[in-house]
Jmol script that loads the backbone (N, CA, C; Angstrom):
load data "model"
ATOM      1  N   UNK A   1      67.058 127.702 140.352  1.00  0.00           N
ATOM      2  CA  UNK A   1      66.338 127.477 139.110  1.00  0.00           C
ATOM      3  C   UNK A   1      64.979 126.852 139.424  1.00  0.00           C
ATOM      4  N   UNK A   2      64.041 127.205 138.474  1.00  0.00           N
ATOM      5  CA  UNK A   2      62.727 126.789 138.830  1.00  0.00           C
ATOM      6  C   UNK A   2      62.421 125.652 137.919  1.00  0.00           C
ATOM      7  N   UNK A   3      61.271 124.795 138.102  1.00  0.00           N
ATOM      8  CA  UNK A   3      60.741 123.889 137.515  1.00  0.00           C
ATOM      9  C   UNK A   3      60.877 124.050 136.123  1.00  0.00           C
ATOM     10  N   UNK A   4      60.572 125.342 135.283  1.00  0.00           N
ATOM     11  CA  UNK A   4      60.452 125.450 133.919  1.00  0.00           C
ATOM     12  C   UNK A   4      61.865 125.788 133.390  1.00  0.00           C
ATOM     13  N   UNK A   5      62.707 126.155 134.285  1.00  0.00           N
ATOM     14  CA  UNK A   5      64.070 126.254 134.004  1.00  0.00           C
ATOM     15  C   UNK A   5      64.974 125.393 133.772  1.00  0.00           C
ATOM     16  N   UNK A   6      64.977 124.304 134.450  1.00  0.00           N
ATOM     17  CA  UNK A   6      65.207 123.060 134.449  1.00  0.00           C
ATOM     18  C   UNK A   6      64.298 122.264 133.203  1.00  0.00           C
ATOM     19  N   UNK A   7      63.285 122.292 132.567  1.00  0.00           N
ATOM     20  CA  UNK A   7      63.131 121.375 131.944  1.00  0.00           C
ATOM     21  C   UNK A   7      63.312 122.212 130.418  1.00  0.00           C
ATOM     22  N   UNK A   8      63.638 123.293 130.262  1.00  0.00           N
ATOM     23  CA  UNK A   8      64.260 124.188 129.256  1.00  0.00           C
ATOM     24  C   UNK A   8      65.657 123.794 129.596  1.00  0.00           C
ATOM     25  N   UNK A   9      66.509 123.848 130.337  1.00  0.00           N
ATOM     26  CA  UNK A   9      67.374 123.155 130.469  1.00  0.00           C
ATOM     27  C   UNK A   9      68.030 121.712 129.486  1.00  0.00           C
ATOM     28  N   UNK A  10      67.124 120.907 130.143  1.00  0.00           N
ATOM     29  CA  UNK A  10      66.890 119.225 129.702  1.00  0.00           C
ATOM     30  C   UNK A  10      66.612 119.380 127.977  1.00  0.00           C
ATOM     31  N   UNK A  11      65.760 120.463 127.958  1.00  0.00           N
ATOM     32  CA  UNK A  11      65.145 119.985 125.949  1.00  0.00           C
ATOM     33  C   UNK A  11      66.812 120.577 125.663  1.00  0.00           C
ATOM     34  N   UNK A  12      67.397 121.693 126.022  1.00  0.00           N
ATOM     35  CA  UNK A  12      68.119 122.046 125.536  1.00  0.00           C
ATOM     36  C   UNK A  12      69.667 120.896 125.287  1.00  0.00           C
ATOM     37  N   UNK A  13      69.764 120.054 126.295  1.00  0.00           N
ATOM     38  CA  UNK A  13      71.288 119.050 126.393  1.00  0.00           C
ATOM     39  C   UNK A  13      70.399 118.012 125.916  1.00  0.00           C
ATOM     40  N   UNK A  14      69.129 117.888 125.298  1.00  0.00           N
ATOM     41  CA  UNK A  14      68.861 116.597 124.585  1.00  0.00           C
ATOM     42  C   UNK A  14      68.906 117.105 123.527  1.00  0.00           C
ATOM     43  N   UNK A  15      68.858 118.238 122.766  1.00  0.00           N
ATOM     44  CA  UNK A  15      69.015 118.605 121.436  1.00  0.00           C
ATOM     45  C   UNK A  15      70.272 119.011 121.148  1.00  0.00           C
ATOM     46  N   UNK A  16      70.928 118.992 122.639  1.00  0.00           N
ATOM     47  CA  UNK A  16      72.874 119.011 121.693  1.00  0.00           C
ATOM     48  C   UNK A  16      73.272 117.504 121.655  1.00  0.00           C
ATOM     49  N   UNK A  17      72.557 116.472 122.695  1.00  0.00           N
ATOM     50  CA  UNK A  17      72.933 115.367 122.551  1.00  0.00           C
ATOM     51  C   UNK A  17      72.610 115.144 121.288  1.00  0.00           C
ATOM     52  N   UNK A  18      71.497 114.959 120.556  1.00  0.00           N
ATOM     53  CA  UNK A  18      70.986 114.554 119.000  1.00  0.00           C
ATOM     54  C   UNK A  18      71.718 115.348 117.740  1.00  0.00           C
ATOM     55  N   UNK A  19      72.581 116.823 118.195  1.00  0.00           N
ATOM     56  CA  UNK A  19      73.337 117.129 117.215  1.00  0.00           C
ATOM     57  C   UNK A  19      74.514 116.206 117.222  1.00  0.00           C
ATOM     58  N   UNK A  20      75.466 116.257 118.551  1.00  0.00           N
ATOM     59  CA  UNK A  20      76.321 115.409 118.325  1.00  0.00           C
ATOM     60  C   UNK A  20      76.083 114.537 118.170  1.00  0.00           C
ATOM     61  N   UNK A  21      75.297 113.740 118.192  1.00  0.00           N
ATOM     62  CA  UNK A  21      75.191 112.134 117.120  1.00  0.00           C
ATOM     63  C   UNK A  21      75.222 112.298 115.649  1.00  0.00           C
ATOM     64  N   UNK A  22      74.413 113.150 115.122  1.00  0.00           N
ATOM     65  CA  UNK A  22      74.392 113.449 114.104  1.00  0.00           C
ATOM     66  C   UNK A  22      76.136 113.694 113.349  1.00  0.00           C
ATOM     67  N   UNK A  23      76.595 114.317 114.052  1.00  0.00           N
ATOM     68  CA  UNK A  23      77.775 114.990 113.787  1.00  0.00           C
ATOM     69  C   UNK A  23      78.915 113.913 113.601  1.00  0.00           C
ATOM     70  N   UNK A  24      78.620 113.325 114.613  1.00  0.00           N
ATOM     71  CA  UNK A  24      79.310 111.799 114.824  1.00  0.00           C
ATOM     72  C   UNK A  24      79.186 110.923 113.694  1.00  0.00           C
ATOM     73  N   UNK A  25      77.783 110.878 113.491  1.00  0.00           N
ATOM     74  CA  UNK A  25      77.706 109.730 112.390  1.00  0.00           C
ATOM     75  C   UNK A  25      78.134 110.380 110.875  1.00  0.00           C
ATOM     76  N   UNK A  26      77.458 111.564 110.587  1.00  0.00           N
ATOM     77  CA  UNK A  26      78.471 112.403 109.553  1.00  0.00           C
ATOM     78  C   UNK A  26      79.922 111.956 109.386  1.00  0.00           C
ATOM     79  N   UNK A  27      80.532 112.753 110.229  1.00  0.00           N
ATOM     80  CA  UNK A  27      82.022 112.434 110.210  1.00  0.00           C
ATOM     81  C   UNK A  27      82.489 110.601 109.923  1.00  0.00           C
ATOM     82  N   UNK A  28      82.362 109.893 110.268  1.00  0.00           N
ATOM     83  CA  UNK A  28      82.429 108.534 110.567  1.00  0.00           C
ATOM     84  C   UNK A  28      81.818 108.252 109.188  1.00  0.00           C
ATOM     85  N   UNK A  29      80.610 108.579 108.378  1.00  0.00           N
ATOM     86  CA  UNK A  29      80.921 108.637 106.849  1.00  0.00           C
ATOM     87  C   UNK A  29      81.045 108.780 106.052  1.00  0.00           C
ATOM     88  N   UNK A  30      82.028 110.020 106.315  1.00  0.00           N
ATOM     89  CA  UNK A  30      82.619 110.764 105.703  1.00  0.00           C
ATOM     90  C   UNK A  30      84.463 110.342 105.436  1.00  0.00           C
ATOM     91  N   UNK A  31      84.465 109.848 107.078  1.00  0.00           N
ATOM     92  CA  UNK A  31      85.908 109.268 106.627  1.00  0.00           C
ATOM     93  C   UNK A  31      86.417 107.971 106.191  1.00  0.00           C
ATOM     94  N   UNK A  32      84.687 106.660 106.139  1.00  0.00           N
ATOM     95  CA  UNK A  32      84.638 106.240 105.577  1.00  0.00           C
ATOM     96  C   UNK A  32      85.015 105.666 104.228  1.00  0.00           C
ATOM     97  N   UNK A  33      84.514 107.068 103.528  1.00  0.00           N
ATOM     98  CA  UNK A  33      84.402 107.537 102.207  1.00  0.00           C
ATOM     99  C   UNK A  33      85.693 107.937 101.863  1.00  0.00           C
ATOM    100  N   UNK A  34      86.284 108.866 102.712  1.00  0.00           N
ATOM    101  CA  UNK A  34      88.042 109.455 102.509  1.00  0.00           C
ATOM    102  C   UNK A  34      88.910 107.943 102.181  1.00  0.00           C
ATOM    103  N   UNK A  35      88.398 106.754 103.116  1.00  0.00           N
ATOM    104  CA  UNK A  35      89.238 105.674 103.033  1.00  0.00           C
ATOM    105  C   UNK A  35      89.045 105.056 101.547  1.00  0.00           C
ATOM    106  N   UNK A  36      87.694 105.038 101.322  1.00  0.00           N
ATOM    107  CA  UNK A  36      87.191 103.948 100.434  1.00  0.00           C
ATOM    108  C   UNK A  36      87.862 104.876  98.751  1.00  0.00           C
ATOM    109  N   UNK A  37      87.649 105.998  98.907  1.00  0.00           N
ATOM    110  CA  UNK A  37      88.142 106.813  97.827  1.00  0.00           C
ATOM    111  C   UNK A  37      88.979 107.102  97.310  1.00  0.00           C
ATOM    112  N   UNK A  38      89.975 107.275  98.328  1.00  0.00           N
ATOM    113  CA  UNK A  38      91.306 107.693  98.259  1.00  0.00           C
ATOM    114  C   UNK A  38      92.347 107.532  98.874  1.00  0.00           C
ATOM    115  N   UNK A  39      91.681 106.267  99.862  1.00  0.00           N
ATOM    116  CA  UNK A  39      92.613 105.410 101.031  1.00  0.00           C
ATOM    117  C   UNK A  39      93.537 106.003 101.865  1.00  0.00           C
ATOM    118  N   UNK A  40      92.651 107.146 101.838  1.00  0.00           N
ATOM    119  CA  UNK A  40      93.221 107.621 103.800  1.00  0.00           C
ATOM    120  C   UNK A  40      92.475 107.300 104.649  1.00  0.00           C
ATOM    121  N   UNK A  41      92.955 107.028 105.979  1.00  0.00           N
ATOM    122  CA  UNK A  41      93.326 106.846 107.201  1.00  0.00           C
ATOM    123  C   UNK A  41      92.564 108.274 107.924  1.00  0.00           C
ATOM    124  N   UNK A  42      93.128 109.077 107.664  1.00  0.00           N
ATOM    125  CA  UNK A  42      93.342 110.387 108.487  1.00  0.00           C
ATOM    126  C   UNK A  42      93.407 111.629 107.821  1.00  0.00           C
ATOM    127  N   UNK A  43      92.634 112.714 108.309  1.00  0.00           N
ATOM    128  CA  UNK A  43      92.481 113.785 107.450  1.00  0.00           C
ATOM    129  C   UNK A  43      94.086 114.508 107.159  1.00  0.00           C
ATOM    130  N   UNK A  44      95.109 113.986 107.920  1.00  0.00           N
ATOM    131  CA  UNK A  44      96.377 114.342 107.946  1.00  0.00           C
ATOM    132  C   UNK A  44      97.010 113.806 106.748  1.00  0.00           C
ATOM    133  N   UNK A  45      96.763 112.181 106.298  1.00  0.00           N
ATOM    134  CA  UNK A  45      97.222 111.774 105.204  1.00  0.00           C
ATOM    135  C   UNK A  45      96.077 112.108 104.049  1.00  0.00           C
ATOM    136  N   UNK A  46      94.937 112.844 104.317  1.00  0.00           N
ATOM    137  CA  UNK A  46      94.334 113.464 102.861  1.00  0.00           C
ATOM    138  C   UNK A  46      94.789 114.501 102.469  1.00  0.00           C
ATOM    139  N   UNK A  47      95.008 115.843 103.627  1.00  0.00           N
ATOM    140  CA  UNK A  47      96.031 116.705 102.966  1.00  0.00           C
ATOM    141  C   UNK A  47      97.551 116.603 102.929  1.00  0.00           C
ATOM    142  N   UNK A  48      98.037 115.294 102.893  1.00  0.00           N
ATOM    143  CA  UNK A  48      99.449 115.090 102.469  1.00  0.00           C
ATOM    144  C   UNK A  48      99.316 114.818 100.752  1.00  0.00           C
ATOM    145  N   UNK A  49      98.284 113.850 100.853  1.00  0.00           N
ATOM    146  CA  UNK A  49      97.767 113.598  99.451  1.00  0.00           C
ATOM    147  C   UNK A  49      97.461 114.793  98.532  1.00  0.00           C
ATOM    148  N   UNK A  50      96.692 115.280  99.068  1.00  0.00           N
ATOM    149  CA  UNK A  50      95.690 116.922  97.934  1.00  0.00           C
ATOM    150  C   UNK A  50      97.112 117.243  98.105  1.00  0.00           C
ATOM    151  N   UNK A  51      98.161 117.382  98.647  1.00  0.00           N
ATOM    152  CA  UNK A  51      99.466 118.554  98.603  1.00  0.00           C
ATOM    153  C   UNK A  51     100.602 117.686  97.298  1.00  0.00           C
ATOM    154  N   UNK A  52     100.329 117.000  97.150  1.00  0.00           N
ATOM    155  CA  UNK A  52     100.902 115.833  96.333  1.00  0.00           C
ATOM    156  C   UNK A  52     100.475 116.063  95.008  1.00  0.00           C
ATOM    157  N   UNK A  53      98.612 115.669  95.261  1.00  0.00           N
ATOM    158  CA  UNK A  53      97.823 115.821  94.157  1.00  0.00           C
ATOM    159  C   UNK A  53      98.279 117.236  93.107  1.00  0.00           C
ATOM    160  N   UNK A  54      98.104 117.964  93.989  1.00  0.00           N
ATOM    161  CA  UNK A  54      98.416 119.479  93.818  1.00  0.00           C
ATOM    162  C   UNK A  54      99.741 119.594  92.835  1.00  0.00           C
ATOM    163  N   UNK A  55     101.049 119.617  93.675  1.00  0.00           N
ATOM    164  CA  UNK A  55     102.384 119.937  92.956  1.00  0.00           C
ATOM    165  C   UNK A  55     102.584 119.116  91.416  1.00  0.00           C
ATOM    166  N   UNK A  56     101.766 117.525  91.353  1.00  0.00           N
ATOM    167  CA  UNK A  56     101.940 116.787  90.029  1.00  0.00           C
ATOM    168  C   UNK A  56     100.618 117.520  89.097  1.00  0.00           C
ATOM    169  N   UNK A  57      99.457 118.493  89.709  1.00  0.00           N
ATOM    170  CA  UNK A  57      99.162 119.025  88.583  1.00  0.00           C
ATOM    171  C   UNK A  57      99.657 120.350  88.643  1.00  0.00           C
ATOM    172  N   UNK A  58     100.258 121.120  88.945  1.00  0.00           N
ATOM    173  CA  UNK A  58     101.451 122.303  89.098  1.00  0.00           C
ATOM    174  C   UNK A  58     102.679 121.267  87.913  1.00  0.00           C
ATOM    175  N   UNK A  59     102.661 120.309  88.361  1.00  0.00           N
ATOM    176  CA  UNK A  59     104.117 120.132  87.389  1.00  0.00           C
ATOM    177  C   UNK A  59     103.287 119.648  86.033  1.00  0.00           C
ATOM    178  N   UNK A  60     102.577 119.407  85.621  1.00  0.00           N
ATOM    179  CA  UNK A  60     102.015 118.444  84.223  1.00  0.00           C
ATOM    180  C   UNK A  60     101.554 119.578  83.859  1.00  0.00           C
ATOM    181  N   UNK A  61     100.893 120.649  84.445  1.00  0.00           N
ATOM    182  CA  UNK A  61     100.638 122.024  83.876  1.00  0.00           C
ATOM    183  C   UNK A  61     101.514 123.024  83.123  1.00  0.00           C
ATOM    184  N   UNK A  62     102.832 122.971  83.795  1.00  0.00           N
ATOM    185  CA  UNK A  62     104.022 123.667  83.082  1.00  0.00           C
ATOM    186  C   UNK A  62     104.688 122.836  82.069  1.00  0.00           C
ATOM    187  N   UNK A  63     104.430 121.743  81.963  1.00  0.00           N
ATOM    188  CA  UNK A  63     104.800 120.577  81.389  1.00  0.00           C
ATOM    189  C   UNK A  63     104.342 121.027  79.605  1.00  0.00           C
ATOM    190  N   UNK A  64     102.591 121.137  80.400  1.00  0.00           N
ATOM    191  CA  UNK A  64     101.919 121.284  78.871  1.00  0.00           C
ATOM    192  C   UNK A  64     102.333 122.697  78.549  1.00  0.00           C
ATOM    193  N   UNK A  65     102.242 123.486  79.593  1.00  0.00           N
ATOM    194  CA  UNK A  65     102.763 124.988  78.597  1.00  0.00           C
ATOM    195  C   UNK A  65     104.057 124.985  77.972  1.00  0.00           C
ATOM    196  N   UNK A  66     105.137 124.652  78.611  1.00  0.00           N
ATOM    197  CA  UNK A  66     105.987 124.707  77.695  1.00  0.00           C
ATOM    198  C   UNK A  66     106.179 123.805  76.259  1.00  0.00           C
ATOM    199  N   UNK A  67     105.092 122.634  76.443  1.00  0.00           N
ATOM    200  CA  UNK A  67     104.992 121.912  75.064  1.00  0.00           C
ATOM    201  C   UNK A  67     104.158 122.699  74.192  1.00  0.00           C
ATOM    202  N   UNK A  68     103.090 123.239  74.876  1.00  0.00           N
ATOM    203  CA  UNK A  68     102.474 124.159  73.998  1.00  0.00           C
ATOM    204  C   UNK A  68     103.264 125.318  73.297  1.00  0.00           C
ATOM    205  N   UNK A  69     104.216 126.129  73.820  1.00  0.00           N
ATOM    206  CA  UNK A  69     105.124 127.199  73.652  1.00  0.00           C
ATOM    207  C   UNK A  69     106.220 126.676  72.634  1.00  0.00           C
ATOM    208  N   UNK A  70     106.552 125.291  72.396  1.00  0.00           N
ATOM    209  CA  UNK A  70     107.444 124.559  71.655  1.00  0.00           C
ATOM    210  C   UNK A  70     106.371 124.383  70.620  1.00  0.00           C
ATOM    211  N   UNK A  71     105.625 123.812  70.336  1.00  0.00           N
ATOM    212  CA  UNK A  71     104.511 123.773  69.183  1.00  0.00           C
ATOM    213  C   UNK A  71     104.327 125.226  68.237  1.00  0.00           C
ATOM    214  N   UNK A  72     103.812 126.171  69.255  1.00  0.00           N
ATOM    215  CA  UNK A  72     103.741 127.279  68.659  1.00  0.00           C
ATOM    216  C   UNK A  72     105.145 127.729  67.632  1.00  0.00           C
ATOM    217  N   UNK A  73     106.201 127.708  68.234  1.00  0.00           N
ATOM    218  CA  UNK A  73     107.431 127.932  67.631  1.00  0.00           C
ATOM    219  C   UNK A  73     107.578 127.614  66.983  1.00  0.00           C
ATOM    220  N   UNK A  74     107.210 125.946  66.522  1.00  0.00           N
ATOM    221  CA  UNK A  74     107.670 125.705  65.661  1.00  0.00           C
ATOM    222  C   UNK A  74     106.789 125.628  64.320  1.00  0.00           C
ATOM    223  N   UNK A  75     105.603 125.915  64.800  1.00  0.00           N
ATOM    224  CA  UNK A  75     104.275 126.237  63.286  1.00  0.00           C
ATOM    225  C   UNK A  75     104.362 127.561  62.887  1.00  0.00           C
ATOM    226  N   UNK A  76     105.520 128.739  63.818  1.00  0.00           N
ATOM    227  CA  UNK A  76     105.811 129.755  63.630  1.00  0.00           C
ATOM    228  C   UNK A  76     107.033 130.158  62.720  1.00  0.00           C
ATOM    229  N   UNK A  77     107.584 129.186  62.233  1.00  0.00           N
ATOM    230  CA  UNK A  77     108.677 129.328  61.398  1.00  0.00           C
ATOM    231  C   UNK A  77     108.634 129.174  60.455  1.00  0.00           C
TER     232      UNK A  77
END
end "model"
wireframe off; spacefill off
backbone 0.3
color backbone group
């Protein structure tokens, strides 16, 4: 490798060094934020949570349709 190869080289692993910082500090507050929000730990206990979140609005959803479907019935008589 020649002189200009090498310092194309160098710009190049100092501009992945400055992404991964970037990336680093992103993440870090981001999971910050996961903690402060919704008090996870770990992206493992956020989608335990969203899977949680999820099934109680899956269940309060059928909840309301069938109250809705009981309403109807009975303004139908």
């Amino acid at each position: 490798m020649d002189k200009k190869q090498l310092l194309a080289l160098k710009d190049e692993i100092d501009e992945a060094k400055t992404t991964v910082a970037e990336l680093t500090g992103q993440k870090k507050s981001q999971m910050a934020q996961l903690k402060e929000t919704f008090g996870c730990n770990s992206l493992e206990e956020a989608e335990k949570k969203v899977k949680k979140m999820t099934d109680e609005i899956d269940s309060l959803d059928e909840k309301i349709t069938n109250g809705m479907e009981k309403l109807e019935e009975m303004y139908n008589e």
